[in-house]
N, C-alpha and C positions, 0 to 999 in steps of 0.2 A: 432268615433264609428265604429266599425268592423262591415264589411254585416251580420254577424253570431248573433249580439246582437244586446240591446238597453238600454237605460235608461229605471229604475223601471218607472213605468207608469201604474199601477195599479186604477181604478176606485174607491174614498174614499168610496164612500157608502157602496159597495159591498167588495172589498178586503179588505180594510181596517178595515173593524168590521171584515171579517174573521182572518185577523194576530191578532187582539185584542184577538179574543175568542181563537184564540191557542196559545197565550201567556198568557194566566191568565182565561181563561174559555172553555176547552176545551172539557167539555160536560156542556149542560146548558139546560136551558128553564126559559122563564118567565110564571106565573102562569097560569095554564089553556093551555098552549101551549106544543105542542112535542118537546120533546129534542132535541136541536142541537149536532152533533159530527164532530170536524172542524178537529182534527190532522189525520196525513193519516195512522197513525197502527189503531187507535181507529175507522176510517173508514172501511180500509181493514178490521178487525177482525169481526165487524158488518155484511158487507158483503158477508163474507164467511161464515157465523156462521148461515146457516139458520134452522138449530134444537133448535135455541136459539131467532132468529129474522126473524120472519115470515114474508112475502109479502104478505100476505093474509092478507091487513089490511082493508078492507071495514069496514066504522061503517054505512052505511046504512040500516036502516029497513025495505026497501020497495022493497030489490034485488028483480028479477023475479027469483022463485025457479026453473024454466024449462031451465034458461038460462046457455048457457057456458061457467065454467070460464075464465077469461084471464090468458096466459102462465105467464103474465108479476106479476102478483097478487093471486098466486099460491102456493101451496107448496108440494111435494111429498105427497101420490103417482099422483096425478092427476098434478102435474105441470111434472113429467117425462115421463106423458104420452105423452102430449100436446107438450111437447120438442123435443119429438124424431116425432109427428107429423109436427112441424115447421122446423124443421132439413133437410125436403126432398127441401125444398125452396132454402140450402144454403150448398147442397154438393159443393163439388171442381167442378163437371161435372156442377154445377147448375151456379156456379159463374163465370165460364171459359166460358161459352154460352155467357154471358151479355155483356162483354166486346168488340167487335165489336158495338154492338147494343150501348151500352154506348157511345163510341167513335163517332158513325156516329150523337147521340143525342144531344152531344155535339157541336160538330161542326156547327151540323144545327142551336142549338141556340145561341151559339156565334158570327155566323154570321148574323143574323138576329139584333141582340143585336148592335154587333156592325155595323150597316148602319148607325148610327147616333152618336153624341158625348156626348150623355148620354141616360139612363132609369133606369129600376127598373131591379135590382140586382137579389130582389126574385120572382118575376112575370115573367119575362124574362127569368131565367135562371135558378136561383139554387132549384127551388119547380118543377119547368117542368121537370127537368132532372130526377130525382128520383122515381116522379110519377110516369112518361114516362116508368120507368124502372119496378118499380113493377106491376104497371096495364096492361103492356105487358107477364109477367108471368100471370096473373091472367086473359088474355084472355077479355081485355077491349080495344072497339075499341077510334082512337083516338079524337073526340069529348067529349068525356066523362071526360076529362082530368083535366078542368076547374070547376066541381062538384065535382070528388074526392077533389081534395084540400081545395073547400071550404066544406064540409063536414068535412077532416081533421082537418082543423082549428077550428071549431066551437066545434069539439071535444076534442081535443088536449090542448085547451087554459083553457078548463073547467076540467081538468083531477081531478084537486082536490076536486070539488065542487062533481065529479059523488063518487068517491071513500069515502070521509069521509063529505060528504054536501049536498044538494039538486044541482042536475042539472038544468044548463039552460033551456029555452023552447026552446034555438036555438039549445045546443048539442042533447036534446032528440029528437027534430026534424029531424037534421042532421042521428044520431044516425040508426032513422026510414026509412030516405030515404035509406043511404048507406046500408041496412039490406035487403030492398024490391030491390033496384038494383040488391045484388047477389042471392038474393032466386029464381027472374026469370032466371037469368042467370046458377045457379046450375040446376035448373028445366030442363031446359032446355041440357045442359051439360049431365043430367040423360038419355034421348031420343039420341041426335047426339053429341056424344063424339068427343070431340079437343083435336088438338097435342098441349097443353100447359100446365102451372103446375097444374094448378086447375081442368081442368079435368081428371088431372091424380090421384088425391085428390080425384074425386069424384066417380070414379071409382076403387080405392084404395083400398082392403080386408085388412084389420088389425086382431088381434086377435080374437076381441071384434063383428067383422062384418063392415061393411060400416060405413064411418064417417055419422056423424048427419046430419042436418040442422045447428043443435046449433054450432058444432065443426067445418064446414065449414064455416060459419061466424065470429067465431071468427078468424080463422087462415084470412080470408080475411081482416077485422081489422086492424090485428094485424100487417098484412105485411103493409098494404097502410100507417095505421098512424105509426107507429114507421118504419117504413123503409123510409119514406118521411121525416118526423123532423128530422132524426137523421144525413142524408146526406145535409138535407139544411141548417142545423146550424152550420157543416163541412162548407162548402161551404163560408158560411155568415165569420164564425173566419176567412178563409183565406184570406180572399178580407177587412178586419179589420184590419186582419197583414199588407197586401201592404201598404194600409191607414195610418197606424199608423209608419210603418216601409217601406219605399218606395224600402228604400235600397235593402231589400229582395228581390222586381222584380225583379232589375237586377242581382243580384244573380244568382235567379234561372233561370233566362235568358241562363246568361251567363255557370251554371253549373245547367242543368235540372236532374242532377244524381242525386244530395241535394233536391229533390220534397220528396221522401218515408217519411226522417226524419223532412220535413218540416212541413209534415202533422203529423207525432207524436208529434212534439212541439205545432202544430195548437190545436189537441186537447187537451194537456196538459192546455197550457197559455190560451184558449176561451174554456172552455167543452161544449161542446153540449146540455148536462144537468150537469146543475151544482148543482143538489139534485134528491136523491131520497128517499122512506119513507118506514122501515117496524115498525112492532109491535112485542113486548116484549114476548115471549110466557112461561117466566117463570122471576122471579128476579132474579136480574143481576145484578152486581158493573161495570162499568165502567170508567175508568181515576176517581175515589174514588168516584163516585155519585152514588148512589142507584136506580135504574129504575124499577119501578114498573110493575108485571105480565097485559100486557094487552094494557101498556103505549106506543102511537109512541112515532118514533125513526126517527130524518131526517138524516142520513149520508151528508155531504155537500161537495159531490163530487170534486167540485172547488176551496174549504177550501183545503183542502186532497194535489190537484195536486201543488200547490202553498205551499205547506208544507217545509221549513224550514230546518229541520231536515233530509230530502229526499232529495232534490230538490237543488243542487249550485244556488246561484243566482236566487232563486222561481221566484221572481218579474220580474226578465229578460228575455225576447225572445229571446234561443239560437240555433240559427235554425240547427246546429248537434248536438243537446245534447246528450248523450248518454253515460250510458244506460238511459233511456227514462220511468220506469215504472209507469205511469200516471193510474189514476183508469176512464179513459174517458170513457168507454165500460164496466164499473163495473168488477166484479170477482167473482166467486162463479156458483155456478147451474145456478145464472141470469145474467151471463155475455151474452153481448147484441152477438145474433147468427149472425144480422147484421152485426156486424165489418167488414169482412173482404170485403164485399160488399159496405159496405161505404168508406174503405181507397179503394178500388179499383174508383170510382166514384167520390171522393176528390181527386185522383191524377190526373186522365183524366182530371178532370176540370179544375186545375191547369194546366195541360199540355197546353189544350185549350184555356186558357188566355195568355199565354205566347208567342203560336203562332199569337194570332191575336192584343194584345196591348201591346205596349210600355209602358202604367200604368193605375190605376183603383182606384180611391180614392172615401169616400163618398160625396155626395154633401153637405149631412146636417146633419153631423156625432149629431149632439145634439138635434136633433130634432126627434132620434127614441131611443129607450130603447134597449140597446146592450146586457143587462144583465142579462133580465129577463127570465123565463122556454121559453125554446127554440126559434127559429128567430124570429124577427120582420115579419109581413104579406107584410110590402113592403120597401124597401130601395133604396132611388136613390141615382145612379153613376154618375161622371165624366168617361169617358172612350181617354184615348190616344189611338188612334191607331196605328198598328204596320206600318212603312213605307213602 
């Protein structure tokens, strides 16, 4: 076996019923359930089709009418407002800032990580780092670190129950504290303005006049939990690939120029999210199924990357694949604005392991759920260290 491959090694549960459904069911649902769409045109075309397949699929009855939408669950005109709101987070000047800061964040926690010949993978390392990165834009000092995340989590894990279910008593709690955290903190920000993003945000004159309350909470949100899961589930598939494929360390060891496309293959073969959901906004045939005005819709992102017909050797980890066009970051109006900020923070952190260990496996690869909506909350390692 070549450092660049490996043997198919695909999870039965999970990949496995996805090649089923795009072999012989490639849009589907069982009754009462949203339709699945596994082949990657029948994804892509969903995705980019958002005059046909809305994100605005909340079926809860009990929204707060006064609250702000999410950019993520949106649809023009109010999701291109929100978009070019979120957009000041992730200019080139905004992502060119970070990376020192990334750099020194890393460092500190892979040293600390590795004083000992194991710990936890996400506690340790890959949810601190990304926090560390957005709550330092957002003007949060560093004790607070440890609350963002669990807030994140207890919202993050529930995402489907808030959008088309009843919420936890723990997200809507979480929910309440993170909301009352920045409301003092914008209050405040209002009186003695800082040189950081959020109170340039709050400070900010748009068309329309000064952002909300509502609009600066959600843009808070929205940065902490999808800029947090998005680079620690980054983080989690790379350190799965060493794991499963050791060979790749030394790979990239020994040619750390193969990290960029390592990371395009990282998110192809492990996606970050490996589903996402809109709704039907009129009837639609797709792959010859009939989808009814009003119907969700789960795109299955991971079905998509692992595609067949796309993809040489779908099953295989080809770590120069190329071309590479994975739907890991989506496509369309809701391609994730994130990206370029998570492969920036996925590469450093690779860089960073590579400097400090010789190898990284998990302890108890079966004993956590690699597969489900985004990382596990904690993962222990073995760590070799570098000589």
């Amino acid at each position: 076996m070549s450092a660049t491959e490996s043997d198919p090694a695909p999870p039965a549960d999970v990949y496995g019923e996805y090649r089923e459904l795009r072999a012989s069911r490639p849009v589907s649902r069982s009754p009462g359930d949203p339709w699945r769409v596994a082949r990657y045109e029948d994804v892509r075309h969903v995705l980019k089709s958002h005059a046909v397949f809305s994100s605005d699929v909340s079926q809860r009855t009990n929204r707060d009418p006064n609250a702000s939408p999410s950019m993520l669950f949106s649809d023009p005109p109010i999701h291109s407002r929100l978009r070019g709101l979120v957009n000041r987070a992730f200019t080139p000047r905004q992502i060119a800032m970070q990376e020192g800061p990334v750099e020194k964040r890393c460092e500190d926690l892979m040293a600390r990580l590795t004083q000992k010949s194991s710990g936890d993978l996400v506690k340790d390392f890959a949810a601190p780092l990304p926090v560390g990165v957005i709550a330092a834009m957002l003007g949060v000092e560093d004790g607070d670190f440890e609350a963002f995340k669990r807030w994140s989590d207890a919202i993050f894990t529930n995402i489907g129950e808030i959008l088309i279910g009843t919420p936890s008593e723990a997200a809507i709690a979480a929910a309440g504290q993170m909301d009352g955290y920045f409301l003092e903190r914008i209050d405040r920000l209002r009186r003695e303005p800082q040189s950081h993003l959020l109170s340039g945000l709050v400070h900010v004159e748009t068309e329309e006049g000064r952002l909300s309350d509502a609009e600066l909470l959600m843009f808070c949100r929205l940065l902490l939990i999808a800029g947090n899961e998005t680079t620690t589930s980054l983080i989690v598939g790379c350190t799965r690939v060493f794991h499963e494929m050791p060979e790749t360390f030394g790979s990239l060891k020994r040619s750390p120029e193969g990290i960029p496309a390592f990371i395009e293959e990282t998110l192809r073969f492990h996606s970050p999210f490996k589903v996402t959901i809109r709704r039907a906004l009129e009837d639609v045939e797709l792959a010859g199924e009939s989808i009814a005005k009003g119907e969700l819709v789960l795109p299955l992102i991971a079905s998509a990357n692992r595609d067949e017909q796309v993809f040489a050797r779908a099953d295989e980890f080809v770590m120069d694949r190329s071309p590479n066009p994975h739907l890991a970051f989506g496509l369309g109006i809701h391609t994730c604005l994130g990206a370029t900020l998570a492969r920036m923070e996925g590469r450093i952190a690779v860089m960073s392991m590579l400097r400090h260990l010789d190898g990284i496996a998990f302890s108890d690869p079966g004993g956590v759920e690699l597969d489900g909506f985004g990382a596990p909350a904690s993962i222990r390692v073995d760590l070799k260290r570098a000589a």
